[in-house]
One Martini backbone bead per residue (centre of mass of N, CA, C, O) as a GRO file, in nm:
protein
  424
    1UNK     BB    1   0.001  -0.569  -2.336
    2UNK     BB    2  -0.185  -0.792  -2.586
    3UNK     BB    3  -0.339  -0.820  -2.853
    4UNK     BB    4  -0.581  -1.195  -2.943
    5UNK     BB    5  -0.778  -1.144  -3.223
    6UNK     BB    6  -0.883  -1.382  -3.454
    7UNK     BB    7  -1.040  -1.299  -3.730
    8UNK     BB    8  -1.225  -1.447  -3.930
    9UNK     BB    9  -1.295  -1.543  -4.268
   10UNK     BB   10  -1.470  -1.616  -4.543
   11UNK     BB   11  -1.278  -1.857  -4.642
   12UNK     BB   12  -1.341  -2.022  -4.325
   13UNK     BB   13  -1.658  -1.977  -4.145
   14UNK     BB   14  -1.700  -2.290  -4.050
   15UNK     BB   15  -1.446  -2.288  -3.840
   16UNK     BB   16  -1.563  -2.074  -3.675
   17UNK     BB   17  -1.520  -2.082  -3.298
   18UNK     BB   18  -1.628  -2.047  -3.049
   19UNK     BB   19  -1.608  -1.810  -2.762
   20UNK     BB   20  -1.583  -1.788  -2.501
   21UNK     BB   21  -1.792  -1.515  -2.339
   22UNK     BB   22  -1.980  -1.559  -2.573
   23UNK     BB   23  -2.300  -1.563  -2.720
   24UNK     BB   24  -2.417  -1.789  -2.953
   25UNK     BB   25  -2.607  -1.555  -3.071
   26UNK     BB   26  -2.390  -1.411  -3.145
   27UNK     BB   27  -2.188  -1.594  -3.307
   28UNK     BB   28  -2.384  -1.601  -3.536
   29UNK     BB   29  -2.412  -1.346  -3.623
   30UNK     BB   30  -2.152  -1.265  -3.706
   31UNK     BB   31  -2.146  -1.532  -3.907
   32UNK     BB   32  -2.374  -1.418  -4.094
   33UNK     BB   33  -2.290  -1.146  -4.185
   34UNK     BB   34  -2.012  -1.235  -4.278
   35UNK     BB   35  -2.184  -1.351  -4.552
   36UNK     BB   36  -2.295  -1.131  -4.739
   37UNK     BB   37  -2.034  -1.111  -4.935
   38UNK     BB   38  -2.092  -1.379  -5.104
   39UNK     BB   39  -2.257  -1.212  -5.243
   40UNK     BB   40  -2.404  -1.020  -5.489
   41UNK     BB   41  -2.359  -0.691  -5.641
   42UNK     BB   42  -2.643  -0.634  -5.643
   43UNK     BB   43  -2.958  -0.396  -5.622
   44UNK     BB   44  -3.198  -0.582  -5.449
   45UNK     BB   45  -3.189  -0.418  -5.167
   46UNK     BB   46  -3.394  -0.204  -5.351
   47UNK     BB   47  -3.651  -0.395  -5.367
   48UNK     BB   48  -3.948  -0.311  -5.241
   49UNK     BB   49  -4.072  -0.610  -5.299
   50UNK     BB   50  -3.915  -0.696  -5.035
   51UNK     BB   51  -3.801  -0.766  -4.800
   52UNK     BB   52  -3.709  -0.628  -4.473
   53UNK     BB   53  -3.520  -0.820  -4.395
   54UNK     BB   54  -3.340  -0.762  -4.650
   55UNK     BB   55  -3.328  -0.481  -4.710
   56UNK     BB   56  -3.291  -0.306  -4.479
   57UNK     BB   57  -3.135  -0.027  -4.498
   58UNK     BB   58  -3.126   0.318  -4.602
   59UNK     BB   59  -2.833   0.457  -4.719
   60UNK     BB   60  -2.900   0.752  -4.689
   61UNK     BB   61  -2.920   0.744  -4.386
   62UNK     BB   62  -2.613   0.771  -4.390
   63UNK     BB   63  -2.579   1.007  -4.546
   64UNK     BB   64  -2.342   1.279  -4.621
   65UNK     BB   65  -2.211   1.555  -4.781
   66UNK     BB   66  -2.004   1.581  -4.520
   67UNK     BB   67  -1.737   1.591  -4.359
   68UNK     BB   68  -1.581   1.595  -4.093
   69UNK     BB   69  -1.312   1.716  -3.925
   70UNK     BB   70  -1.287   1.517  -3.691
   71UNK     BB   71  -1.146   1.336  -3.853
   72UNK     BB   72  -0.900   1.124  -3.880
   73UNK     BB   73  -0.881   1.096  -4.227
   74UNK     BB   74  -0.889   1.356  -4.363
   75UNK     BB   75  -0.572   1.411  -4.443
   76UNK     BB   76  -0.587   1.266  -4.609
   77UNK     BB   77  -0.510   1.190  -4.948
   78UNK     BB   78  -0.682   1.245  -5.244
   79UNK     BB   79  -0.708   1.065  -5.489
   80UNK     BB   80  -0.766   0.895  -5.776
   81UNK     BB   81  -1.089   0.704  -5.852
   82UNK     BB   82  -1.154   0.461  -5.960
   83UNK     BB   83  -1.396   0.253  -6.081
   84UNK     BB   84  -1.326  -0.017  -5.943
   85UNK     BB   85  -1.311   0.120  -5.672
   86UNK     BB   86  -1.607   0.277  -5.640
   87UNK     BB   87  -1.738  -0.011  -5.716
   88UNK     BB   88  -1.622  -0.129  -5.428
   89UNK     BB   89  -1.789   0.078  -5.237
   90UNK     BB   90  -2.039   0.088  -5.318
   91UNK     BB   91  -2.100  -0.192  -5.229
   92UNK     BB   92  -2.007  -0.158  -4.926
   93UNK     BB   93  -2.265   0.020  -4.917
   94UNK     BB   94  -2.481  -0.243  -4.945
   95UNK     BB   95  -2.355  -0.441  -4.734
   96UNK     BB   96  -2.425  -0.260  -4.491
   97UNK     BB   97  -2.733  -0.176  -4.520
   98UNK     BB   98  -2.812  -0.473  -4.527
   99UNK     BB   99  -2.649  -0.583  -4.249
  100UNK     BB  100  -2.633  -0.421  -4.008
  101UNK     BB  101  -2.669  -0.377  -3.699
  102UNK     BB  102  -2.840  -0.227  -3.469
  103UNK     BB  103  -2.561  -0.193  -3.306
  104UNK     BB  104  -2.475  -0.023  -3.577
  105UNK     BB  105  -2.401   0.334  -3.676
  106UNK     BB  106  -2.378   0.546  -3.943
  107UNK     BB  107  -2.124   0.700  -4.189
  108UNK     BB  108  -2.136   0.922  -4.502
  109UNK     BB  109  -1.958   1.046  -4.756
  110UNK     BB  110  -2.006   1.265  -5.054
  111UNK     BB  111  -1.696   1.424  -5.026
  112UNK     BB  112  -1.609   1.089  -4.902
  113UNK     BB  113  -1.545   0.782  -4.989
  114UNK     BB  114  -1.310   0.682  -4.805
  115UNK     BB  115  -1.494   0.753  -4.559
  116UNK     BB  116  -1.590   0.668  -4.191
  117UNK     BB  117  -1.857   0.632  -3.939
  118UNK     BB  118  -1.875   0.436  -3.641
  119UNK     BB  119  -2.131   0.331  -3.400
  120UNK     BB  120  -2.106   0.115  -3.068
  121UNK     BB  121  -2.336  -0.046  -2.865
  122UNK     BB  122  -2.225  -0.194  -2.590
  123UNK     BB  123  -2.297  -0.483  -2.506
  124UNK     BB  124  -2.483  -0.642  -2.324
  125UNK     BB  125  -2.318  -0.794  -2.022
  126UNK     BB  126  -2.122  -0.573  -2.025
  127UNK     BB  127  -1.904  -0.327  -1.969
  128UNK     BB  128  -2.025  -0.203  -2.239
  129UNK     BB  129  -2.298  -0.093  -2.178
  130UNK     BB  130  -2.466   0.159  -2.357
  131UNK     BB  131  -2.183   0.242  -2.464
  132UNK     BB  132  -2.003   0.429  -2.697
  133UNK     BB  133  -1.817   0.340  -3.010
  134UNK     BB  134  -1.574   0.484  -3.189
  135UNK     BB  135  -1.510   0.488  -3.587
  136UNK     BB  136  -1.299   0.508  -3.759
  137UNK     BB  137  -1.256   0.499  -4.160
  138UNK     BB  138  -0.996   0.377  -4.400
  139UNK     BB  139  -0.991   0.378  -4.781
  140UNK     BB  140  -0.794   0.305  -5.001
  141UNK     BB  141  -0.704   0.311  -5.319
  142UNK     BB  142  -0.613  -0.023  -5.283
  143UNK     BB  143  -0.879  -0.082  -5.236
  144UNK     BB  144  -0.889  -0.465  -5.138
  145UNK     BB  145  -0.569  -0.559  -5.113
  146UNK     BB  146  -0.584  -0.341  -4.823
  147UNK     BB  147  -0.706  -0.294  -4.532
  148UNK     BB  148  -0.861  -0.106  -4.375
  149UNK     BB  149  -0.858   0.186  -4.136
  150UNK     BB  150  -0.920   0.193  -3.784
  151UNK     BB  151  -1.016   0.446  -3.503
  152UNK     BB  152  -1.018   0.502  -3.200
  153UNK     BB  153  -1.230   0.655  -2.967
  154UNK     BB  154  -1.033   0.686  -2.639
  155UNK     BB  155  -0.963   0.940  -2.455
  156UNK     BB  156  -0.701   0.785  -2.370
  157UNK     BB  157  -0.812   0.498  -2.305
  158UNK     BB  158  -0.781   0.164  -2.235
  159UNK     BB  159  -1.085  -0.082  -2.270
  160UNK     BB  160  -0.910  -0.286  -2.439
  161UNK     BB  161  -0.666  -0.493  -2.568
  162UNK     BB  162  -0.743  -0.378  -2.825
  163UNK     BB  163  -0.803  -0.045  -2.744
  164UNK     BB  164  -0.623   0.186  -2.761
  165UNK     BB  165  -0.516   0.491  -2.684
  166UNK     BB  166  -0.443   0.591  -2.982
  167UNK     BB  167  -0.677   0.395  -3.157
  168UNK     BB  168  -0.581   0.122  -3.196
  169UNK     BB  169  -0.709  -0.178  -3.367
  170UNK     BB  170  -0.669  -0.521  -3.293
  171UNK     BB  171  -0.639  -0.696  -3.569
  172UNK     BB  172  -0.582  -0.955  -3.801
  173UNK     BB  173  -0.854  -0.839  -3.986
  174UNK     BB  174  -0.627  -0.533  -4.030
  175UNK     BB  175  -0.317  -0.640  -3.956
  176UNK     BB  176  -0.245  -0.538  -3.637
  177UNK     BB  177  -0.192  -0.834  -3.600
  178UNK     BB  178  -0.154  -1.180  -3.593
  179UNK     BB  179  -0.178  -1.380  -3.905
  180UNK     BB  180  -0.320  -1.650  -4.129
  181UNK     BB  181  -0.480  -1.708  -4.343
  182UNK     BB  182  -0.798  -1.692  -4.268
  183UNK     BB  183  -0.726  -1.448  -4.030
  184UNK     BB  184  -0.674  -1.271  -4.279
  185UNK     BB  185  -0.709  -1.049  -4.513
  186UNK     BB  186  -0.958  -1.093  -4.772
  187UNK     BB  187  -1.004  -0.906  -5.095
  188UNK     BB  188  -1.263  -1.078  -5.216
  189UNK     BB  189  -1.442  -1.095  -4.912
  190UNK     BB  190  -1.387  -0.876  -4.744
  191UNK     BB  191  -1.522  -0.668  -4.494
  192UNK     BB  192  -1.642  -0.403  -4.335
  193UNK     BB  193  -1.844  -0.513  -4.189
  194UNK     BB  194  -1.692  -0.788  -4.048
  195UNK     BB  195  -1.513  -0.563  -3.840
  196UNK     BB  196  -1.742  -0.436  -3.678
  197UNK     BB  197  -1.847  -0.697  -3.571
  198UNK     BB  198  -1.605  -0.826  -3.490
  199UNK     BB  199  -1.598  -0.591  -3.265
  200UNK     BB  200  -1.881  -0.613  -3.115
  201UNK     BB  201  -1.861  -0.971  -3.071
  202UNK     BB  202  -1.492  -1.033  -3.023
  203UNK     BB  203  -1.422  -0.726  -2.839
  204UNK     BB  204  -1.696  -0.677  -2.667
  205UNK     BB  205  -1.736  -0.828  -2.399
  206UNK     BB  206  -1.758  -0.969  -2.091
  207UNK     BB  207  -1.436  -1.121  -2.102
  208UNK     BB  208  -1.164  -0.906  -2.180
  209UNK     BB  209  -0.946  -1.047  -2.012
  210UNK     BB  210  -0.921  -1.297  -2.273
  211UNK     BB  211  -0.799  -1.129  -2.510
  212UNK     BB  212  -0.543  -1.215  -2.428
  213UNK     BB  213  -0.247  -1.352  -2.509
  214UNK     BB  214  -0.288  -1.673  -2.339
  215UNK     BB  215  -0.561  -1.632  -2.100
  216UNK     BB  216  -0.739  -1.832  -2.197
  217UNK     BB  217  -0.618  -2.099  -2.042
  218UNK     BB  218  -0.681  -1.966  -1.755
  219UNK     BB  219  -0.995  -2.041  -1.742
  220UNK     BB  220  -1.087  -2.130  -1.419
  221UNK     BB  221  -0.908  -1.988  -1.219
  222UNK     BB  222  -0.870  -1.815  -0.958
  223UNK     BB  223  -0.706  -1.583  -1.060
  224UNK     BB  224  -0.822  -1.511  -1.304
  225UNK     BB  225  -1.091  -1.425  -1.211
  226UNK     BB  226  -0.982  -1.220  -1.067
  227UNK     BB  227  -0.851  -1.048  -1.329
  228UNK     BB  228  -1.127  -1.044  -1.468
  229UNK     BB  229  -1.264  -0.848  -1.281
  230UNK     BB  230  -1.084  -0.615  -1.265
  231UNK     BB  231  -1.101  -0.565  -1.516
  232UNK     BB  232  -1.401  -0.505  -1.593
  233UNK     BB  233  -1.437  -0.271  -1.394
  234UNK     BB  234  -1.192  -0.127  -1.527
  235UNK     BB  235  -1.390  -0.075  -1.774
  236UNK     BB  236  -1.668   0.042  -1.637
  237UNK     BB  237  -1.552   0.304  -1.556
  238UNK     BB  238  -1.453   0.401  -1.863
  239UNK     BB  239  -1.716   0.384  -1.984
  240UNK     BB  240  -1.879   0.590  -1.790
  241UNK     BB  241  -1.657   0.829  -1.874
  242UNK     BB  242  -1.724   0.847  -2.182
  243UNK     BB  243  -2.062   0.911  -2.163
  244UNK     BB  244  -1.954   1.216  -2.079
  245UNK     BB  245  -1.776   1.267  -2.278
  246UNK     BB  246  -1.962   1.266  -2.506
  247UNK     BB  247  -2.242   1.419  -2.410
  248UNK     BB  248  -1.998   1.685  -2.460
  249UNK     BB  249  -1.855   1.548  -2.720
  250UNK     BB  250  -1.957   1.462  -3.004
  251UNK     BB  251  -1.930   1.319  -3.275
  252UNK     BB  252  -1.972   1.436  -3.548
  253UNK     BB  253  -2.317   1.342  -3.657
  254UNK     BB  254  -2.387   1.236  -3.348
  255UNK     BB  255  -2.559   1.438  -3.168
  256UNK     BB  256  -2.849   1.315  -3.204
  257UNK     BB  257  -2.802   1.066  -3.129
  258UNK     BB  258  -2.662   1.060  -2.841
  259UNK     BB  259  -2.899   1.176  -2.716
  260UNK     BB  260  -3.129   1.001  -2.742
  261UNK     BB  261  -2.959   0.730  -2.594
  262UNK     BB  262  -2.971   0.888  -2.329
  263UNK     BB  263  -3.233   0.909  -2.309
  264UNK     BB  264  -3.341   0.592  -2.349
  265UNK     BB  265  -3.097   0.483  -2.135
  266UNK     BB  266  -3.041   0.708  -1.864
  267UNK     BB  267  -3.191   0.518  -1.689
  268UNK     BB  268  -3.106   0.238  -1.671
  269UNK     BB  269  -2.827   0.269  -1.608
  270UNK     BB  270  -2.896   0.414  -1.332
  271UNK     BB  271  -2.985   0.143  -1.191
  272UNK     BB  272  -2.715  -0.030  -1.261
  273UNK     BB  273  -2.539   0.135  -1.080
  274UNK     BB  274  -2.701   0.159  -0.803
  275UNK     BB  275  -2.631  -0.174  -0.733
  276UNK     BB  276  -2.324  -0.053  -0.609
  277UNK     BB  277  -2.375   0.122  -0.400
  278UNK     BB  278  -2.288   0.101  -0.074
  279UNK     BB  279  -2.617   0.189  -0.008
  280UNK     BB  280  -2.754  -0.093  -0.145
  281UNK     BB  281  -2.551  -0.352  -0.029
  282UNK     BB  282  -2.642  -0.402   0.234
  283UNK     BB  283  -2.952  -0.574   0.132
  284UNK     BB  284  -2.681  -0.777   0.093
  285UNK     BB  285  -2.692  -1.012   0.291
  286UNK     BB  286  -2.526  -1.292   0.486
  287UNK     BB  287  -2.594  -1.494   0.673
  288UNK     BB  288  -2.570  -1.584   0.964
  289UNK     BB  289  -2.398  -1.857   1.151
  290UNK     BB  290  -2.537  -1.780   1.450
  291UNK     BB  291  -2.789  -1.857   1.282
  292UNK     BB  292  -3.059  -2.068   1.270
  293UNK     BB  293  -3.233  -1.950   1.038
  294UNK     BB  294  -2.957  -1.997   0.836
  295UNK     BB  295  -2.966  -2.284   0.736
  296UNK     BB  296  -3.260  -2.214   0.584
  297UNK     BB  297  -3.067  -1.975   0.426
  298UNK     BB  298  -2.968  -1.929   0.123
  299UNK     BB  299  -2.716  -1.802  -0.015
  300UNK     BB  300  -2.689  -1.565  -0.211
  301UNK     BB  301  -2.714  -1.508  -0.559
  302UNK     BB  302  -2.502  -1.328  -0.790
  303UNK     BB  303  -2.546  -1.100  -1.006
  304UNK     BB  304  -2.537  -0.973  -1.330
  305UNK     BB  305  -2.377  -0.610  -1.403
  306UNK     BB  306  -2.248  -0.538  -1.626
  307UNK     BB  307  -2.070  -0.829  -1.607
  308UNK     BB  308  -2.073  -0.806  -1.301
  309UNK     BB  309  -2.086  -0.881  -0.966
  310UNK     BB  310  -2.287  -0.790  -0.711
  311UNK     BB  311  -2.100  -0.940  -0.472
  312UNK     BB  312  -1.781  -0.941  -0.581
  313UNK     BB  313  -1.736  -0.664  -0.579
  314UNK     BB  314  -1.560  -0.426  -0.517
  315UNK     BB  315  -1.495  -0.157  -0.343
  316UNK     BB  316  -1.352   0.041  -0.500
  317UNK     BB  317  -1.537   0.062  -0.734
  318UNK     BB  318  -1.822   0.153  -0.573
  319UNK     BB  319  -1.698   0.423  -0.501
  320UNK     BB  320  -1.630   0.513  -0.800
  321UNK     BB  321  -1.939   0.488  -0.885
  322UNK     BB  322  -2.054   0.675  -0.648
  323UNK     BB  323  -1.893   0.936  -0.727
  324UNK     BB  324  -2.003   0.901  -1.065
  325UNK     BB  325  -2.373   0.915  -0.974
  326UNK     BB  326  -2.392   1.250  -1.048
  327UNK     BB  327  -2.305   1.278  -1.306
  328UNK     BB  328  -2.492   1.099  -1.459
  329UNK     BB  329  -2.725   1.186  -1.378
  330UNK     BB  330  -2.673   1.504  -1.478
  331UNK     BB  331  -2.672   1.392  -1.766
  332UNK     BB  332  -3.012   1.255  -1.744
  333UNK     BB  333  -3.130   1.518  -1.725
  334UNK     BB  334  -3.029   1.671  -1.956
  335UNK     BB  335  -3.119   1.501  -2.187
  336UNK     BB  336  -3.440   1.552  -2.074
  337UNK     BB  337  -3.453   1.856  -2.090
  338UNK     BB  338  -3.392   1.873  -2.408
  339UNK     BB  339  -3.602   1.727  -2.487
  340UNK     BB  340  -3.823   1.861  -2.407
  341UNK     BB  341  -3.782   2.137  -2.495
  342UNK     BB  342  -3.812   2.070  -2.795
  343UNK     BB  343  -4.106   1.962  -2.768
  344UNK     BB  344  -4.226   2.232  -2.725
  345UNK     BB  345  -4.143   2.376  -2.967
  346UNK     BB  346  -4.274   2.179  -3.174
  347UNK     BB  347  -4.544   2.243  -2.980
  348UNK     BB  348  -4.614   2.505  -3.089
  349UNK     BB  349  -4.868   2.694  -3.254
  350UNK     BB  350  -4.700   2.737  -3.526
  351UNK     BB  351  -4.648   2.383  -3.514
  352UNK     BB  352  -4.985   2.319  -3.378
  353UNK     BB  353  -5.014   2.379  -3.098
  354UNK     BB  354  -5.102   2.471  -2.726
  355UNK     BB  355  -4.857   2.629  -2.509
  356UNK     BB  356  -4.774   2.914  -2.555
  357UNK     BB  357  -4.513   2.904  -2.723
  358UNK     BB  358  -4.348   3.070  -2.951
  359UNK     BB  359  -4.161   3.044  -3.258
  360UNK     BB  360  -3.976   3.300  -3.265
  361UNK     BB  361  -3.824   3.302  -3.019
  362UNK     BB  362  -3.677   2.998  -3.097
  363UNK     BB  363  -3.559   3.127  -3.340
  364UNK     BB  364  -3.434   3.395  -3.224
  365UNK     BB  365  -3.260   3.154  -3.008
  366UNK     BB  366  -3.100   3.042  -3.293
  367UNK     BB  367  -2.965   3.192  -3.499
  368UNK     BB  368  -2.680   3.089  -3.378
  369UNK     BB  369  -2.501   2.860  -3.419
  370UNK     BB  370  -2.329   2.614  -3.284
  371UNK     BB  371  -2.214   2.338  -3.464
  372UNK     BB  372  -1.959   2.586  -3.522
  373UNK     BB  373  -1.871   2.786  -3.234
  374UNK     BB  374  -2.044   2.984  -3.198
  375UNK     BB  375  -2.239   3.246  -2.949
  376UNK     BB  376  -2.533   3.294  -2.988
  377UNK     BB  377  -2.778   3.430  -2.888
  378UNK     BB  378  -3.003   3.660  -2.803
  379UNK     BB  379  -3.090   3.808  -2.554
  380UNK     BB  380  -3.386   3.891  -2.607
  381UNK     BB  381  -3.489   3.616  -2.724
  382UNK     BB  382  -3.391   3.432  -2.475
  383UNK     BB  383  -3.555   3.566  -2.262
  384UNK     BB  384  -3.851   3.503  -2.413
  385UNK     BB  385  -3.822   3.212  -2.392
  386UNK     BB  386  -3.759   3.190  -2.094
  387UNK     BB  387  -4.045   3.286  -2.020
  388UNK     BB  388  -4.220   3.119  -2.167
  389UNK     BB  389  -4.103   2.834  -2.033
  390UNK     BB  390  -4.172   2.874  -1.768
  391UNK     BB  391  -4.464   2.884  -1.771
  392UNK     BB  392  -4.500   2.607  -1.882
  393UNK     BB  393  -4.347   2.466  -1.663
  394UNK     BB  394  -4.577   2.549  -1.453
  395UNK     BB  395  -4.849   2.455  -1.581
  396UNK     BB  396  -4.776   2.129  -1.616
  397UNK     BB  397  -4.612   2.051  -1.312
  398UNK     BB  398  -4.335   1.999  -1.319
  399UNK     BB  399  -4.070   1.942  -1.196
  400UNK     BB  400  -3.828   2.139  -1.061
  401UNK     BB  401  -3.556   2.044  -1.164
  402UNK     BB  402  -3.630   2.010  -1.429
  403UNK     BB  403  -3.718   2.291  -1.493
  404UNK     BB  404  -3.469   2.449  -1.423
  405UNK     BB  405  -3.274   2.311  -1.649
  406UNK     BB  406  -3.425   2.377  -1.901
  407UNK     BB  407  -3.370   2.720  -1.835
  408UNK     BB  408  -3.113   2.704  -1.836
  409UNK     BB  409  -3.034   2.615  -2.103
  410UNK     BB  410  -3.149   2.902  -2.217
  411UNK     BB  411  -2.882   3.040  -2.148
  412UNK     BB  412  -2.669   2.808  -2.282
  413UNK     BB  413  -2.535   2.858  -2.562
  414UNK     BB  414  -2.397   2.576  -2.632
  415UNK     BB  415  -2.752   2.454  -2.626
  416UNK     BB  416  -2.945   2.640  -2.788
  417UNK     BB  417  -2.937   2.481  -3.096
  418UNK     BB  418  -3.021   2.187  -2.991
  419UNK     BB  419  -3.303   2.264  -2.844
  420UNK     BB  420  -3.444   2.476  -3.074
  421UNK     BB  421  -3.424   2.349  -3.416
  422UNK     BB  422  -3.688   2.265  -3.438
  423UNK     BB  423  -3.851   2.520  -3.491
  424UNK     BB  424  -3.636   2.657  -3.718
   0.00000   0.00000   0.00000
């Protein structure tokens, strides 16, 4: 199957009409942001004086130094940027600053101009609820006279007709797909930001099964809804699947961003999951017919919980998502383990708190920095840590498996740099 996703331009933005399974107010915002390119490349969203809504974000918390290994187009070959290059790409990253929303989040990098990465969270009510997506991004030399080019972080797994396992993005408005006139990239007005956007908001729906070419006419039938539930619970599983994978491996450059989000949303998450397990679902049963009192007791009308129906949801799905979530909670509980150690360290007597961890401890369980393959901390140092972390942790009162996953923590070298970097 191929992908069928033809994104306008803003050569013709008013003309683009919505698409059935995206809501209105997200088609709005689409077309909204799409329009920032037609903005004049002038430098007043840097103006302090300006509202905050205007304003947008601080290009500077994009940026990086450096470019991360793990980028998909590193290998690109740096030619020489010429000045009208330099700064058709620097609009690009004021436009970018200006207009981005709330749901993708951004890396910019200092000693490679032609390169970018973008992390996008899933929108609600979608199959990809609160799950990460990864994009590579490459502006070639004569950018923008040709699209960008962009690859998907897909761990093998193609989670949407446009999103291949290869990594390849298929869109109208990348080249990837066919389209014509205002469909296809437009020079002088289209932009990185509206390709985000358009990905966001016109690839990652609600009913992914309908963005196949030609399957569109289809929807409202019987077979259709029935392949367009099934495709979709087959998107939330391999969703849920990159989670697990993102948590132990996130794309350089977002490994804070990652665990945070997780922290964030990964109760949320796993409530939404737990209403799919085949021992929640017993609660929701339909009156029998044999049964007076059934005449007047209305069939429940089941409710979509991250794009699929809790009630028409198939058997294989729930047993696959029961599977699922003890590595899930795994997941949840490991990030906020993380996370309260963090806090623990950073409230330590020498950085102004009162909890009785010192802070050379983890300072010392910190030396061998971890980011970049290291082997961890010292044995002494870590121990000293361990057990000072122990009585905080049992001072608190605080959950005991809890407190011991926090423990381990601070055995397992590759997570010892991320939990204690806070104090060092």
């Amino acid at each position: 199957m191929g992908c069928g996703i033809s994104s306008k331009t803003t050569c013709d933005l008013e003309s683009t009409t919505p698409r059935q399974g995206v809501s209105s107010a997200l088609q709005r915002k689409v077309r909204n942001k799409m329009r920032v390119e037609e903005e004049d490349d002038s430098d007043h969203e840097q103006d302090a004086s300006l509202p905050k809504e205007v304003m947008g974000r601080e290009l500077a918390s994009f940026m990086r130094e450096n470019a991360p290994r793990d980028h998909q187009f590193l290998s690109q070959e740096r030619s020489m940027w010429k000045p009208a290059w330099s700064k058709r790409v620097q609009r690009e990253w004021r436009i970018l600053a200006r207009g981005l929303p709330e749901d993708i989040h951004l890396r910019l990098y200092g000693d490679r101009m032609d390169i970018m990465r973008a992390a996008l969270v899933g929108p609600k009510n979608t199959p990809y609820a609160d799950a990460l997506m990864f994009f590579d991004v490459h502006l070639a030399s004569n950018y923008p006279l040709v699209p960008p080019s962009v690859k998907f972080w897909s761990f093998g797994e193609r989670l949407n007709p446009n999103l291949y396992e290869s990594g390849l993005v298929c869109l109208s408005l990348l080249g990837t797909w066919s389209g014509s006139g205002t469909e296809v990239w437009c020079p002088r007005k289209s932009t990185v930001l509206q390709v985000l956007v358009s990905i966001l908001g016109l690839v990652l729906v609600e009913e992914p099964y309908f963005n196949e070419p030609g399957y569109e006419r289809t929807r409202g039938t019987t077979q259709a809804d029935i392949l367009a539930r099934q495709y979709s619970e087959k998107a939330r599983l391999m969703s849920l699947r990159s989670m697990l994978r993102i948590c132990q491996n996130p794309p350089s450059g977002f490994e804070d961003f990652t665990k945070q989000h997780f922290v964030d949303k990964g109760e949320a998450i796993l409530k939404r999951v737990e209403q799919f397990v085949p021992s929640n679902t017993t609660s929701v049963a339909t009156p029998s017919v044999c049964s007076k009192a059934s005449a007047t007791v209305p069939r429940p009308l089941g409710k979509k919980v991250d794009g699929i129906d809790t009630l028409v949801a198939s058997e294989g799905f729930r047993r696959e998502v029961a599977k699922m979530l003890p590595g899930l909670k795994g997941m949840q509980q490991r990030m906020a383990a993380e996370h309260r150690a963090a806090l623990l360290a950073a409230s330590s007597p020498a950085a102004g708190g009162g909890n009785g961890i010192g802070q050379e401890n983890f300072r010392a369980s910190a030396t061998v920095s971890t980011a970049h393959g290291g082997t961890g901390a010292p044995v002494g140092g870590l121990l000293a840590a361990k057990t000072q972390l122990l009585a905080t942790l049992r001072s608190d009162d605080v959950d005991k498996d809890k407190s011991r996953a926090a423990i381990d923590l601070a055995e397992r070298p590759h997570v010892v740099n991320s939990t204690f970097a806070v104090a060092a």
